[in-house]
N, CA, C and O atoms as CSV, one atom per row, in Angstrom:
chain,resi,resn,atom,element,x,y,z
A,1,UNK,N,N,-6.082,-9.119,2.041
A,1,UNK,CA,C,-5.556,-8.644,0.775
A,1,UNK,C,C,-4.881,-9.791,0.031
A,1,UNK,O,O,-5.017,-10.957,0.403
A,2,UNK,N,N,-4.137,-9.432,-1.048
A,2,UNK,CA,C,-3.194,-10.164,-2.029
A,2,UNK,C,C,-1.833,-11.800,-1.414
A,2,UNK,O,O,-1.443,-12.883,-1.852
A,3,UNK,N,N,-1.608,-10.769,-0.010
A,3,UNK,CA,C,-0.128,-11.638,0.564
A,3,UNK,C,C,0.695,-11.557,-0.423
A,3,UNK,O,O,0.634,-10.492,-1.037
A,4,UNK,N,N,1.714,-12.586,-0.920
A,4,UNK,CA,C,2.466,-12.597,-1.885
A,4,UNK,C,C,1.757,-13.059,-3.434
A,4,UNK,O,O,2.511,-13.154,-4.403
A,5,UNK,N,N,0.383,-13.314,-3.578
A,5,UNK,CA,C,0.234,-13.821,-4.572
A,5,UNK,C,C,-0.006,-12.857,-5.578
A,5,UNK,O,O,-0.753,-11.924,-5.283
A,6,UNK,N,N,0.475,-12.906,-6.686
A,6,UNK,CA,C,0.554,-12.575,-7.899
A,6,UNK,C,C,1.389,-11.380,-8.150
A,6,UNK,O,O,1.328,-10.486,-8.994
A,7,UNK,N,N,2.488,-11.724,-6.797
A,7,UNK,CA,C,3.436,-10.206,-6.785
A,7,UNK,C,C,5.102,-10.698,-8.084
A,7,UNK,O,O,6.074,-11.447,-7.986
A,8,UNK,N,N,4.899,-10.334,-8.486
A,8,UNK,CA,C,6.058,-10.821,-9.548
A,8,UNK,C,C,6.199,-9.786,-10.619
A,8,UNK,O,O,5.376,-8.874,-10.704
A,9,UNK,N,N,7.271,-9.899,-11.487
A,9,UNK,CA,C,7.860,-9.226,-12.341
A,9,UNK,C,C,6.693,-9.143,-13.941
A,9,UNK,O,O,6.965,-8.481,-14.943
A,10,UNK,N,N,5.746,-9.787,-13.801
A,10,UNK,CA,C,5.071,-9.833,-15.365
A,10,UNK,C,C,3.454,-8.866,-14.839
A,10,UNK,O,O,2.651,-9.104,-13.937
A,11,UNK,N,N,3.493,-7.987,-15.659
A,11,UNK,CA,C,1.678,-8.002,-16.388
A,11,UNK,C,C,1.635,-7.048,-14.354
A,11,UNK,O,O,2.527,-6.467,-13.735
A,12,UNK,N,N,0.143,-7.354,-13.987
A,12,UNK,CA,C,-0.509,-6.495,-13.099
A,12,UNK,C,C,0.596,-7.216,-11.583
A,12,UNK,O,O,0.682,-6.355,-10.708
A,13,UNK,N,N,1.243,-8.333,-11.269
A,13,UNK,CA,C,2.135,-8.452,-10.697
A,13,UNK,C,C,3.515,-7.294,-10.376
A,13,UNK,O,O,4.192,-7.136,-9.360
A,14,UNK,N,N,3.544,-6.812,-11.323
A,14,UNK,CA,C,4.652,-5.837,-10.997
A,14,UNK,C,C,4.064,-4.433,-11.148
A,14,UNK,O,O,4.948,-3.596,-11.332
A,15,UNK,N,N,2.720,-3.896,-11.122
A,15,UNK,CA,C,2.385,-3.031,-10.909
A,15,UNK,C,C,2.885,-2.016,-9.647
A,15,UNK,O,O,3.530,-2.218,-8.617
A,16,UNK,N,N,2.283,-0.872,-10.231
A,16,UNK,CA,C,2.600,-0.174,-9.053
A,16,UNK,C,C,1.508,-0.137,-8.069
A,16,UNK,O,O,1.584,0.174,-6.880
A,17,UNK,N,N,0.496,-0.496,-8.738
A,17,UNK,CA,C,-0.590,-0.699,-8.061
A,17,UNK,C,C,-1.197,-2.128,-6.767
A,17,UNK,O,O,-1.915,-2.139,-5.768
A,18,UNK,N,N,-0.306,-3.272,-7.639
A,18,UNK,CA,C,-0.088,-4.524,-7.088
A,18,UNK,C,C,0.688,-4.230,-5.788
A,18,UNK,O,O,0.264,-4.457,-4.655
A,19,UNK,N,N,2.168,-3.566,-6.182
A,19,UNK,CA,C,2.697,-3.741,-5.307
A,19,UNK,C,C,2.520,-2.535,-3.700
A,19,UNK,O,O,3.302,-2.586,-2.751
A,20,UNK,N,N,1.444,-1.664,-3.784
A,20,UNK,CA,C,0.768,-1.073,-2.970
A,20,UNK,C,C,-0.214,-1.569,-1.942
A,20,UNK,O,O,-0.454,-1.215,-0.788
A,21,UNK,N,N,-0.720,-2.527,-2.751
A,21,UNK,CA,C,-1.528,-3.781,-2.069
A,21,UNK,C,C,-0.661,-4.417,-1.090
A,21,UNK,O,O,-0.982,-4.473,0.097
A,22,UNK,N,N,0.620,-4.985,-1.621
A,22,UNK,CA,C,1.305,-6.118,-0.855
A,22,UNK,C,C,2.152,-4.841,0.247
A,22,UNK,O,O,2.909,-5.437,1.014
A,23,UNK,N,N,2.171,-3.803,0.399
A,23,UNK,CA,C,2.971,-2.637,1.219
A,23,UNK,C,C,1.329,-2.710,2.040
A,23,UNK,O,O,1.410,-3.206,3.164
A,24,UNK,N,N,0.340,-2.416,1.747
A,24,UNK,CA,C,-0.310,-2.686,2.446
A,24,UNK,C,C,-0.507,-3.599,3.556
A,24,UNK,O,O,-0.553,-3.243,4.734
A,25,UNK,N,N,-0.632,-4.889,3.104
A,25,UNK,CA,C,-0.611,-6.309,3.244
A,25,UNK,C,C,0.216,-6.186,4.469
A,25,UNK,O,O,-0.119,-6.523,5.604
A,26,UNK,N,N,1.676,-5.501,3.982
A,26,UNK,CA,C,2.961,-5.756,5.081
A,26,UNK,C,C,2.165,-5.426,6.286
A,26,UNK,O,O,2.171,-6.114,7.307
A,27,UNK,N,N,1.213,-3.921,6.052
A,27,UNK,CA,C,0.832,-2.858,7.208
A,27,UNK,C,C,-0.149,-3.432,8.168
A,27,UNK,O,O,-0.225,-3.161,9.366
A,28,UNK,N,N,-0.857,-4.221,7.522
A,28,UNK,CA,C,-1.761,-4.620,8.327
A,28,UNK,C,C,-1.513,-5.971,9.224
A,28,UNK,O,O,-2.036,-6.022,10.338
A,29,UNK,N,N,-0.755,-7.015,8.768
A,29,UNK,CA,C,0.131,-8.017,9.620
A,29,UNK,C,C,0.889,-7.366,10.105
A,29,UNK,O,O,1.717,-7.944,9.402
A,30,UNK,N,N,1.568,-6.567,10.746
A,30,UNK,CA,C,2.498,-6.420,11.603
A,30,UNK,C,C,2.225,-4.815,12.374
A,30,UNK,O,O,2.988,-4.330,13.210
A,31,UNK,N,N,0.904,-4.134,11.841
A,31,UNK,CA,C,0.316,-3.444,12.918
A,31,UNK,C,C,1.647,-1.944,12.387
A,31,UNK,O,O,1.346,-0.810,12.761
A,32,UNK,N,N,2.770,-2.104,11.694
A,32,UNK,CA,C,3.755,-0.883,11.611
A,32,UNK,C,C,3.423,-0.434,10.260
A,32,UNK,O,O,3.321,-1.264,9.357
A,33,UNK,N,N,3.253,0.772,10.056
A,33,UNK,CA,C,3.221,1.804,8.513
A,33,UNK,C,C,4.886,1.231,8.600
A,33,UNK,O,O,5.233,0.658,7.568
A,34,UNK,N,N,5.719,1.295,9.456
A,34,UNK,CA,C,7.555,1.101,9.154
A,34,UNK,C,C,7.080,0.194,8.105
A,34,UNK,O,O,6.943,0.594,6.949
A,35,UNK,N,N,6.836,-0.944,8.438
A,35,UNK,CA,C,6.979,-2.139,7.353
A,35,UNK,C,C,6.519,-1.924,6.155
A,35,UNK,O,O,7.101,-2.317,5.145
A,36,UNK,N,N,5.411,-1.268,6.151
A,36,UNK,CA,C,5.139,-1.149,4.568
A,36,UNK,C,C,5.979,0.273,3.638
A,36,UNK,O,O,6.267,0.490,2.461
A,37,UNK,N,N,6.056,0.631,4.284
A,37,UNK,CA,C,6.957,1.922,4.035
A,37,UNK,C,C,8.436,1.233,3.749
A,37,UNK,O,O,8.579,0.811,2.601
A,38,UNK,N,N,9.248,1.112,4.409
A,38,UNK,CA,C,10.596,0.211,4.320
A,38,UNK,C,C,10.573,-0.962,3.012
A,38,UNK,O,O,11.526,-1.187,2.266
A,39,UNK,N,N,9.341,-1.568,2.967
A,39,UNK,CA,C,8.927,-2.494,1.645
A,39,UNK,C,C,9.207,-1.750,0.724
A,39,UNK,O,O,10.275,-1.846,0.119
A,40,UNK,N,N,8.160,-0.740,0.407
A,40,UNK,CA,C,8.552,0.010,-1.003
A,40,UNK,C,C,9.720,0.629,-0.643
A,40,UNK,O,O,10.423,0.351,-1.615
A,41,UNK,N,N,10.306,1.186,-0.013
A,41,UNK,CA,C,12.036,1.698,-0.042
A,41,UNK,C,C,12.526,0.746,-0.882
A,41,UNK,O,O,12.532,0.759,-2.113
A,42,UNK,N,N,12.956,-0.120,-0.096
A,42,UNK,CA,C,13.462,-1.363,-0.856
A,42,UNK,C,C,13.420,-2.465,-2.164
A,42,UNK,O,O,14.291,-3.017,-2.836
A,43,UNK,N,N,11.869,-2.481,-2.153
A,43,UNK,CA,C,11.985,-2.885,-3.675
A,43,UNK,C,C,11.181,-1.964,-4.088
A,43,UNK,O,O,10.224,-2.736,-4.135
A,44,UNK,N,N,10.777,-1.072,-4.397
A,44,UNK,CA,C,10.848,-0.552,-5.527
A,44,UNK,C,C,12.052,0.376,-5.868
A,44,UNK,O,O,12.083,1.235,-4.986
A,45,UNK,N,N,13.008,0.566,-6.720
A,45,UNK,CA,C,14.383,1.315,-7.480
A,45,UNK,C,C,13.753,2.619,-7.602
A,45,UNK,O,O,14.474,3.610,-7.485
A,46,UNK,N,N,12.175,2.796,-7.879
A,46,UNK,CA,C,11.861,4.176,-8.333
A,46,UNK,C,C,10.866,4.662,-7.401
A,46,UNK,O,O,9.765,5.165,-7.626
A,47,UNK,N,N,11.573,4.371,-6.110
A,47,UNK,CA,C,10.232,4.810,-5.195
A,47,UNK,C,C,9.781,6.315,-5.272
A,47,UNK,O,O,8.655,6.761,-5.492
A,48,UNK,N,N,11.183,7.105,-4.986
A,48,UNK,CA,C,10.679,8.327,-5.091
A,48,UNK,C,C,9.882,8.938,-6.138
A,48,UNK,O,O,8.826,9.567,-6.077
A,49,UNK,N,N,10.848,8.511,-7.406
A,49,UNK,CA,C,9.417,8.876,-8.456
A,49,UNK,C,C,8.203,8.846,-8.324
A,49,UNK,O,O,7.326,9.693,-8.494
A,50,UNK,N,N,8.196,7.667,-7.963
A,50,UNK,CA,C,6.777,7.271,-8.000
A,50,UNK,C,C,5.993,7.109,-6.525
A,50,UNK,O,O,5.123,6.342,-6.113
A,51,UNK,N,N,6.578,7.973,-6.073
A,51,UNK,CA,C,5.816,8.282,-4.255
A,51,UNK,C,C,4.129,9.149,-4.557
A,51,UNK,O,O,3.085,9.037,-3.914
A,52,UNK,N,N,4.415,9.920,-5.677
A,52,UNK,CA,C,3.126,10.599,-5.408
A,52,UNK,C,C,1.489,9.275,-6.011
A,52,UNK,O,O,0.340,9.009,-5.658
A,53,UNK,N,N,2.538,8.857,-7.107
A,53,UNK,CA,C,1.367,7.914,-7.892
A,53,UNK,C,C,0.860,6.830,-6.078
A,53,UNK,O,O,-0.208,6.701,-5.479
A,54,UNK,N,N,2.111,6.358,-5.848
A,54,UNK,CA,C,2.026,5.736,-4.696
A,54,UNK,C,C,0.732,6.243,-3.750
A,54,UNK,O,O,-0.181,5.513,-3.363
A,55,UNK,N,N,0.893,7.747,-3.465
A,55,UNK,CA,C,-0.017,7.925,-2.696
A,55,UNK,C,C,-1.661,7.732,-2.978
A,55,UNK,O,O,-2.439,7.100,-2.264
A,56,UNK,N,N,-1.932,8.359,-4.058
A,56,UNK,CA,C,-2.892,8.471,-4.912
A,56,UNK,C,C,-3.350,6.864,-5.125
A,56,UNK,O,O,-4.571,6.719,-5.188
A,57,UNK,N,N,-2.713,5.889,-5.220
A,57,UNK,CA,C,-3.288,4.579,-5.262
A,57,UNK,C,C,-3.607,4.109,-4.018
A,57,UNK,O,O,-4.629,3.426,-4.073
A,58,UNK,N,N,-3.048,4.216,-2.685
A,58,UNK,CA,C,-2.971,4.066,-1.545
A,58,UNK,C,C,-4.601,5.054,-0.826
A,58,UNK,O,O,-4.870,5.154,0.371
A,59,UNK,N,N,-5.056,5.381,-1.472
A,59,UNK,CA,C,-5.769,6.763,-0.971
A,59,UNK,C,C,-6.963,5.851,-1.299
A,59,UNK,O,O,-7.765,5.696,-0.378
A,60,UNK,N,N,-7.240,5.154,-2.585
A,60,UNK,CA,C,-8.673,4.737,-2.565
A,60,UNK,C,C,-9.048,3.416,-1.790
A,60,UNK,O,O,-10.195,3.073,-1.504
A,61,UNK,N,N,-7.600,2.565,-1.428
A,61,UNK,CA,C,-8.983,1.200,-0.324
A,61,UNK,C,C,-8.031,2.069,1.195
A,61,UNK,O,O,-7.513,1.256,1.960
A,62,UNK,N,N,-7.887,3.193,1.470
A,62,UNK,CA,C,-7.481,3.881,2.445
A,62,UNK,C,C,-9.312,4.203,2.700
A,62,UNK,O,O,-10.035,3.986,3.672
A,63,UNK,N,N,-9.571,4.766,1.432
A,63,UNK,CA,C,-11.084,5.395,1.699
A,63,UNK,C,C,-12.295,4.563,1.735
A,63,UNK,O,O,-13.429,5.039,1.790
A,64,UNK,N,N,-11.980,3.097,1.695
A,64,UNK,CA,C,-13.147,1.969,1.476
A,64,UNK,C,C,-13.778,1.999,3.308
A,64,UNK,O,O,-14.965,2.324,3.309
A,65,UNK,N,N,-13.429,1.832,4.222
A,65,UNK,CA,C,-13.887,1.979,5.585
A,65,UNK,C,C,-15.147,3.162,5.683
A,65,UNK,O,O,-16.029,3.205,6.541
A,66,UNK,N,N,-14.952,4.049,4.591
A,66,UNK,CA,C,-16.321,4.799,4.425
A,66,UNK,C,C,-17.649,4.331,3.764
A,66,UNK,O,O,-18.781,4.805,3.673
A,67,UNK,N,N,-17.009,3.166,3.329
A,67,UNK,CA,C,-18.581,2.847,2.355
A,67,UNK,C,C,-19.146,1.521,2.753
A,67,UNK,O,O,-18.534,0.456,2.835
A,68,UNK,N,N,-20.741,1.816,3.051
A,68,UNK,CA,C,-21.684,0.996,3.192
A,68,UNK,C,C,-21.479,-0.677,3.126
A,68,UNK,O,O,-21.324,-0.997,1.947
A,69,UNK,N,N,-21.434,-1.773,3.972
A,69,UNK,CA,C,-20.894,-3.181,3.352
A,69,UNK,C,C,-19.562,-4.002,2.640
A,69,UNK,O,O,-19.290,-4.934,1.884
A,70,UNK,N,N,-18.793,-2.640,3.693
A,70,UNK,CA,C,-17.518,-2.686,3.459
A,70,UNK,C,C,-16.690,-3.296,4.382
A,70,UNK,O,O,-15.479,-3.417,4.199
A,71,UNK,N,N,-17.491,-3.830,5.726
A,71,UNK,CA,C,-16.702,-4.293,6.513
A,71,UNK,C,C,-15.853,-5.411,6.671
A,71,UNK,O,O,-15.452,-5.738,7.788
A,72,UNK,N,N,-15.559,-5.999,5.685
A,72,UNK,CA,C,-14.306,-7.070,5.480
A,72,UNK,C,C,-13.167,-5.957,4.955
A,72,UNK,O,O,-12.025,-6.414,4.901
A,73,UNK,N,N,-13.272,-5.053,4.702
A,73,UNK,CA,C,-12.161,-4.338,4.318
A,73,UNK,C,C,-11.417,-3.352,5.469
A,73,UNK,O,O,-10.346,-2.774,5.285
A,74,UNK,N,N,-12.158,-3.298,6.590
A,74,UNK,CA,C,-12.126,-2.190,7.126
A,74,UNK,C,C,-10.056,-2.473,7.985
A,74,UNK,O,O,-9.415,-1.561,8.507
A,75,UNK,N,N,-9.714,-3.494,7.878
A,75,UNK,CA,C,-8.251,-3.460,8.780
A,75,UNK,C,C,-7.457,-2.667,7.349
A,75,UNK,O,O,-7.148,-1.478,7.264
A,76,UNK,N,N,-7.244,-3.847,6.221
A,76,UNK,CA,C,-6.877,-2.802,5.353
A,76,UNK,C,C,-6.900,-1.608,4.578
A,76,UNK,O,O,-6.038,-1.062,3.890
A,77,UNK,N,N,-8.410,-1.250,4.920
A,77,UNK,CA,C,-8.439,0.263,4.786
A,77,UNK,C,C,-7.780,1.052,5.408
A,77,UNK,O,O,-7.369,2.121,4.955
A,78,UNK,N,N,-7.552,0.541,6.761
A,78,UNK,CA,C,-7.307,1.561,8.047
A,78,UNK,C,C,-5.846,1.914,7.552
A,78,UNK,O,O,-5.368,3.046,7.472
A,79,UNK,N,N,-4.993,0.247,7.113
A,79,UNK,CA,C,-3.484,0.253,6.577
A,79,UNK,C,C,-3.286,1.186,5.802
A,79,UNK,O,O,-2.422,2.046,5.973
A,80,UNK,N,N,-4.137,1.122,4.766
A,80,UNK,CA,C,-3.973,1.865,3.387
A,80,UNK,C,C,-3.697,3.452,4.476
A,80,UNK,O,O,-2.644,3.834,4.985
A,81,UNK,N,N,-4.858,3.984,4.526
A,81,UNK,CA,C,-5.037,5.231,5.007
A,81,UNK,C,C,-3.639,5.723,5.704
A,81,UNK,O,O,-2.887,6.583,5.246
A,82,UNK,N,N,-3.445,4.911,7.032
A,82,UNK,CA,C,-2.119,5.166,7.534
A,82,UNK,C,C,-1.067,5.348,6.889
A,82,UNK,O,O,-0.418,6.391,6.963
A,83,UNK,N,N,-0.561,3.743,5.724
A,83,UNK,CA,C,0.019,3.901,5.262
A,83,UNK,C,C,0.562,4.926,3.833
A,83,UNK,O,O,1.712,5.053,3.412
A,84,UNK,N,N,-0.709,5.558,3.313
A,84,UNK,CA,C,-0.735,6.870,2.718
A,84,UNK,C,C,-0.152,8.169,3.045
A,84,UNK,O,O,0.540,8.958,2.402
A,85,UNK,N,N,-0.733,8.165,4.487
A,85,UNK,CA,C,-0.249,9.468,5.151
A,85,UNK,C,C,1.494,8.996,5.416
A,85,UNK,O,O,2.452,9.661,5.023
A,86,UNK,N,N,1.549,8.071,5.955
A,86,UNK,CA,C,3.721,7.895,6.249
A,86,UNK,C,C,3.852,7.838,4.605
A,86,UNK,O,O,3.943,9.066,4.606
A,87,UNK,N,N,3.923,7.578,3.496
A,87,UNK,CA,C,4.470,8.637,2.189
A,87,UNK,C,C,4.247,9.677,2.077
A,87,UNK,O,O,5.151,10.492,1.894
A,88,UNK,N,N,3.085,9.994,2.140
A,88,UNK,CA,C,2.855,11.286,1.918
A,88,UNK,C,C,3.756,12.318,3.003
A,88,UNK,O,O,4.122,13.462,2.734
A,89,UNK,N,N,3.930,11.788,3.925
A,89,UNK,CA,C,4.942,12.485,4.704
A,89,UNK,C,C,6.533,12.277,4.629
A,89,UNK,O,O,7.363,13.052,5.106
A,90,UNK,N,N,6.767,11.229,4.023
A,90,UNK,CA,C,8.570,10.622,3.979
A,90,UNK,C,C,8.842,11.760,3.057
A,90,UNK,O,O,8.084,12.169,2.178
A,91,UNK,N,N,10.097,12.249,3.388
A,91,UNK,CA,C,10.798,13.511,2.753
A,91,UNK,C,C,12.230,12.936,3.228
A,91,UNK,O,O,12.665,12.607,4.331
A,92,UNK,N,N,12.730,12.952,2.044
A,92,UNK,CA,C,14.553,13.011,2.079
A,92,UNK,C,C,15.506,14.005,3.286
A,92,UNK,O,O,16.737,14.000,3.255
């Protein structure tokens, strides 16, 4: 995936979408949904708001391990996926 590059405050860098990638990223180096989960706790200010968009972005390279010539994707798919389901499950 991304690592830290192009994670910053301007333009598709501070996306919510960007920064789903790099929560990803966390998930798949260190083998824990904790880490990527604990990432967005932390920086993002509006996590909860934005937990459902979260999921919903998290859901489509969650679903890339299904498609044909996809196999360079398949660790971070697996992240995504996992890491979808631990939001979709974090409750206050």
């Amino acid at each position: 995936m991304f690592a830290r590059k192009m994670l910053s405050t301007d333009g598709f860098g501070s996306s919510l979408a960007r920064r789903a990638l790099f929560a990803v990223h966390q998930v798949t180096r260190s083998e824990q949904t904790s880490d990527g989960l604990n990432w967005m706790k932390t920086e993002l200010p509006d996590y909860w708001y934005s937990r459902e968009k979260m999921i919903h972005i998290l859901d489509f390279p969650g679903s890339l391990n299904r498609v044909g010539g996809m196999d360079h994707w398949k660790a971070d798919a697996e992240s995504a996926r996992l890491l979808s389901g631990t939001v979709r499950n974090d409750h206050v």
